[in-house]
BAKE-84844 format. One record per residue (C-alpha): residue number from 1; y negated, z, x negated. Coordinates in steps of 0.1 Angstrom, whole numbers, m for minus. Each point is the difference from the previous one (the first is absolute). Layout:
BAKE-84844
   num   north      up    east
   NUM       Y       Z       X
...
This chain:
BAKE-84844
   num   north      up    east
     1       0       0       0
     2     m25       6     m27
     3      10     m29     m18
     4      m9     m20      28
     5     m32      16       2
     6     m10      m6     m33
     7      12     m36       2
     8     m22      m5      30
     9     m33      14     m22
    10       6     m21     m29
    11      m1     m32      29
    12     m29      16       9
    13     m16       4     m32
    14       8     m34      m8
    15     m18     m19      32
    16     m33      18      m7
    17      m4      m8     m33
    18       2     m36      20
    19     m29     m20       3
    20     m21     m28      11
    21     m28     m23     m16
    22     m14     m32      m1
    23       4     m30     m24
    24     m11     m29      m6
    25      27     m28      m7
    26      m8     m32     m16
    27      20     m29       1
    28     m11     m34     m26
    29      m1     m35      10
    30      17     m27     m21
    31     m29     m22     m17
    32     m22     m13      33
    33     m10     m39      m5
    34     m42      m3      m6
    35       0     m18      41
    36      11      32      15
    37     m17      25     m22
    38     m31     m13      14
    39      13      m2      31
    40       3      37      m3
    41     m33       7     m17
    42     m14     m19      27
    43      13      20      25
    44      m9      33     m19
    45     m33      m8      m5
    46      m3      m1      36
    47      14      30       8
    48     m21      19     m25
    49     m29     m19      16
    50       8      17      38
    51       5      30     m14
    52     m34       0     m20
    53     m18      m8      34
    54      18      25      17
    55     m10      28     m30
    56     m35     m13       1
    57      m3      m3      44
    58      17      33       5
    59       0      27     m27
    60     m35      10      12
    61     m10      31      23
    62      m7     m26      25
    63      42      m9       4
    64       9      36       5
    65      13      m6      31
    66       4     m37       2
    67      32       7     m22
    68      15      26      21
    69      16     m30      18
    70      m2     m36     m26
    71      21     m17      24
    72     m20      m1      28
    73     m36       6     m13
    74       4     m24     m33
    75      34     m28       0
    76      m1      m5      40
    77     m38      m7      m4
    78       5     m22     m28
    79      27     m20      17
    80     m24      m5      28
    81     m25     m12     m15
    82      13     m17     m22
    83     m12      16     m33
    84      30      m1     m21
    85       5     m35       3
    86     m22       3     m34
    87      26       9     m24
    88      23     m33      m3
    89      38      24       4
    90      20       6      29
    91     m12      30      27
    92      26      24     m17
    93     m12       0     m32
    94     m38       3      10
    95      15      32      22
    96      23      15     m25
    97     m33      m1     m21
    98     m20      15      23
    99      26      29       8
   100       4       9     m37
   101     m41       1      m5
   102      m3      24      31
   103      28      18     m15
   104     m21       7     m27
   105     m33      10      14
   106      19      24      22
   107      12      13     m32
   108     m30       6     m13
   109     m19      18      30
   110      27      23       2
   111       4       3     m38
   112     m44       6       4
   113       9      25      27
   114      21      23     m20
   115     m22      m2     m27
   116     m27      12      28
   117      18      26      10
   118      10      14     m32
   119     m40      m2     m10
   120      m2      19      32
   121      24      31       0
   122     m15       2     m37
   123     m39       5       8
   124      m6      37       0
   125     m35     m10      21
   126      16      m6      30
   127      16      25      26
   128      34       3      16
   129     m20     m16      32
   130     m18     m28     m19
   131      34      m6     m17
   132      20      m6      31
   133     m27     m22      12
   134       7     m24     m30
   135      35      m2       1
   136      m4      m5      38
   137     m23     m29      m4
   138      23     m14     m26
   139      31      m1      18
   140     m19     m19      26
   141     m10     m38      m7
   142     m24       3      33
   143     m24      29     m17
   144       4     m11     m33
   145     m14     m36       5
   146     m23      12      28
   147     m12      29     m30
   148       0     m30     m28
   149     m21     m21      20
   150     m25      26       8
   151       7      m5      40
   152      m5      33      22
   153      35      12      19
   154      10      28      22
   155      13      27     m25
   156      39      13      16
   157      m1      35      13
   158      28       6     m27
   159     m23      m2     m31
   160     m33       7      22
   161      m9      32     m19
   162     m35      18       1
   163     m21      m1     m30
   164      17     m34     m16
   165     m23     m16     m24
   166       9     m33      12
   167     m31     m22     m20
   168      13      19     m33
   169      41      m6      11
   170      m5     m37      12
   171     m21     m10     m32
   172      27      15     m23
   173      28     m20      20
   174     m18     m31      m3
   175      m8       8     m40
   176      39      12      m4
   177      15     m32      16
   178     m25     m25     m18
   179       9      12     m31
   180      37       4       5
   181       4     m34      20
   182     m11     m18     m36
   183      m6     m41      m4
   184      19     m19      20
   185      31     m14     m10
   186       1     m36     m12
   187      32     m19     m14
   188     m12     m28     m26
   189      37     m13     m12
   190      17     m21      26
   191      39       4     m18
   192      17      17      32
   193       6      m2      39
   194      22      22      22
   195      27     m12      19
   196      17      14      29
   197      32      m5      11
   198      m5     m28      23
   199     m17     m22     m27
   200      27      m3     m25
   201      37      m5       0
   202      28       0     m31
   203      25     m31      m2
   204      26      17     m24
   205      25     m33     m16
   206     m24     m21      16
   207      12     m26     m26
   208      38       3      m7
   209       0     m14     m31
   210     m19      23     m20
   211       4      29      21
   212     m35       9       7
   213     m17      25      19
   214     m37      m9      11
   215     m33      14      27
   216     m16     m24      24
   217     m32      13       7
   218     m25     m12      27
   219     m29     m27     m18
   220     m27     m11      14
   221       4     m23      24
   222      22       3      32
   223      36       2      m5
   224      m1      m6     m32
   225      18      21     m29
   226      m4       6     m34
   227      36       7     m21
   228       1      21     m33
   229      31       2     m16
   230       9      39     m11
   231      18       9     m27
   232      25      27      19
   233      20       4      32
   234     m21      24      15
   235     m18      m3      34
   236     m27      24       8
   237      m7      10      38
   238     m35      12      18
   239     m38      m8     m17
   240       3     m18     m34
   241     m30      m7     m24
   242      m4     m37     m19
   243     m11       3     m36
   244     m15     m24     m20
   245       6       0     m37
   246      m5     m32     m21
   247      31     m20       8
   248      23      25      17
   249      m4      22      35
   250       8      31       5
   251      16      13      36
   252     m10      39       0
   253      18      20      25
   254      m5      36      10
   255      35      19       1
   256       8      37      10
   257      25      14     m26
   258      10      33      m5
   259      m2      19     m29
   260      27      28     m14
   261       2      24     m24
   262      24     m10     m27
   263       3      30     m22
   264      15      37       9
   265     m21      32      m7
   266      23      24     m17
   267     m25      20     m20
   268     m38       7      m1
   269     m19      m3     m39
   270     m32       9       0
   271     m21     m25     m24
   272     m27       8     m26
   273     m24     m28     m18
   274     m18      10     m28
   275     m14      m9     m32
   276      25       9     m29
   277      31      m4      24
   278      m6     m28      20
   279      26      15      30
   280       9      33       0
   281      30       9      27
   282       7      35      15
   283      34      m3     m17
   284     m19       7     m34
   285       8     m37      m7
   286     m26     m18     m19
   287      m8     m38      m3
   288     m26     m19     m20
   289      m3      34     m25
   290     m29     m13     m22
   291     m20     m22      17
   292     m28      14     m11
   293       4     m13     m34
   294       2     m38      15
   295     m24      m1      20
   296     m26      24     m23
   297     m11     m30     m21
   298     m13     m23      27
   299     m13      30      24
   300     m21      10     m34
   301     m12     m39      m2
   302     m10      m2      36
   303     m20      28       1
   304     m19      m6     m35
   305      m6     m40      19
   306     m16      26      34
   307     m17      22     m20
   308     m21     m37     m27
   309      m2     m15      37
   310     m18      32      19
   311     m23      m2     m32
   312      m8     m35       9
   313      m9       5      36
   314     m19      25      m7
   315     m22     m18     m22
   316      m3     m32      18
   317      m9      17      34
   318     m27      17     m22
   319     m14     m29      m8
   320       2     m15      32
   321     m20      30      14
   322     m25     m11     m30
   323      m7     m33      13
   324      22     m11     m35
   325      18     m29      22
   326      13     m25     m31
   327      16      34     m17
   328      19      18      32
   329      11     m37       8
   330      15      m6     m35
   331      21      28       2
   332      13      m6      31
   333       8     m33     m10
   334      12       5     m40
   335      10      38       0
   336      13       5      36
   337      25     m28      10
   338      31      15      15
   339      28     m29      m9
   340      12      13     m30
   341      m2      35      11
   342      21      m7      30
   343      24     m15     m13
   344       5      30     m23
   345       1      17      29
   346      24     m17      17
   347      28       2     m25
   348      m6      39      m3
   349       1       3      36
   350      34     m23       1
């Protein structure tokens, strides 16, 4: 019986040191032919071109709510009108584009948000009251683009406490999220498009003779498909990412794998680092006994190379403050160059 017991607590043990993460599989092309590379520039540079409008139209305070729902407010109004017809590739590209871009501006209002509200619980100004106001008004798209765009609103009865400083609180929102929200994002390289499911397909032995495994993915025009040859058997499932390279593409692929822990504790050491011993165990084990002495020499030349250098700043910055120009810029130029001293560096740090 308490065998069994024991059994069933190892299992245990076992399943929770168990677990998942995410990452990122590639899988190479064979060489691509120079006609279908630029096929697939083509078709990237168009894809980064919807998704630079998109950045540029709706990463402002203005689209706060506009992107709560990009399928109605944004790709249905686009279809209607007719707006997309701009970009010369096929409605699912010019979409998938536009779903990854609001992907990313909602990433970075809530990523802005948290920042917010960890500025927030931080600022000893404020009181419990004004606090709960802020985090209120954050969770809340409504308030917080009403507050950002200096419109009046009716304040809830939940965070409508007496004595608020409300021109003080709303003023350091709109500070807090200006600086937090940063530039707006802008992709200059067009080398990659997403693909979902629907837009790609594998042939595996699609020609018998030399036993190769390729991706058709969707071009340009309608029903039309680009092959690239892979090199492996593998055929990946869900959202896949296009890469450009010179003459090759890379098909990246987000996979959930789990993780294990290979080795088995059987006793605790307690670890020391230190100068003269480089590891010291709590087994009164020693390991690197004399380091000291290597590593003496070049610690010694470094610091003598700080110590001539300090010397040097100081002098040029007190000519600088002497209106001395041509000397302070001398030295920084002939006494003060930091090639060969990094490089020093380097190998003593390696």
């Amino acid at each position: 019986m308490i065998s069994k017991l024991n059994k069933k607590t190892e299992n245990e043990e076992t399943e929770s040191k168990k677990s998942e993460y995410i990452k990122n599989v590639k899988q190479y092309s064979e060489l691509i032919p120079d006609e279908t590379m630029h096929e697939l520039r083509f078709i990237a540079s168009e894809y980064r071109d919807v998704k630079n409008y998109v950045f540029s139209r709706y990463s402002g305070i203005n689209s706060l709510l506009i992107i709560k729902d990009p399928h109605k407010n944004i790709r249905d109004v686009w279809v209607q009108t007719k707006f997309a017809e701009q970009w010369n590739i096929q409605a699912t590209y010019w979409k998938q584009a536009l779903d990854e871009a609001i992907s990313n501006i909602k990433s970075l209002w809530s990523n802005a948000k948290n920042n917010v509200r960890t500025l927030i619980s931080k600022n000893k100004n404020l009181t419990k009251e004004e606090r709960h106001y802020c985090f209120y008004i954050i969770k809340s798209d409504q308030l917080l683009y009403k507050i950002l765009k200096y419109e009046t609103f009716i304040i809830p009865k939940a965070i409508d406490y007496p004595n608020l400083r409300l021109k003080y609180i709303n003023n350091l929102l709109r500070r807090l999220f200006r600086k937090a929200r940063g530039k707006t994002p802008y992709q200059e390289k067009h080398r990659s498009f997403m693909l979902d499911s629907n837009m790609y397909q594998y042939n595996a032995k699609d020609n018998a003779k030399d036993n190769a495994n390729a991706i058709y993915i969707m071009g340009r025009n309608f029903r039309q498909r680009i092959r690239i040859p892979v090199r492996d058997k593998r055929i990946f499932k869900g959202n896949i990412r296009v890469v450009l390279q010179r003459n090759i593409v890379e098909i990246h692929n987000a996979e959930t794998m789990i993780s294990e822990q290979v080795w088995i504790e059987e006793k605790l050491i307690g670890l020391d680092k230190g100068y003269v011993k480089m590891l010291a165990t709590s087994e009164e084990t020693y390991y690197g006994v004399g380091l000291n002495k290597l590593i003496a020499k070049e610690s010694d030349y470094l610091n003598d190379i700080n110590k001539k250098r300090n010397r040097l700043y100081a002098k040029a910055k007190k000519y600088k403050a002497e209106g001395n120009l041509e000397k302070a810029n001398n030295i920084y130029k002939n006494n003060l160059g930091k090639k060969k001293f990094n490089n020093k560096k380097a190998k003593f740090d390696g």
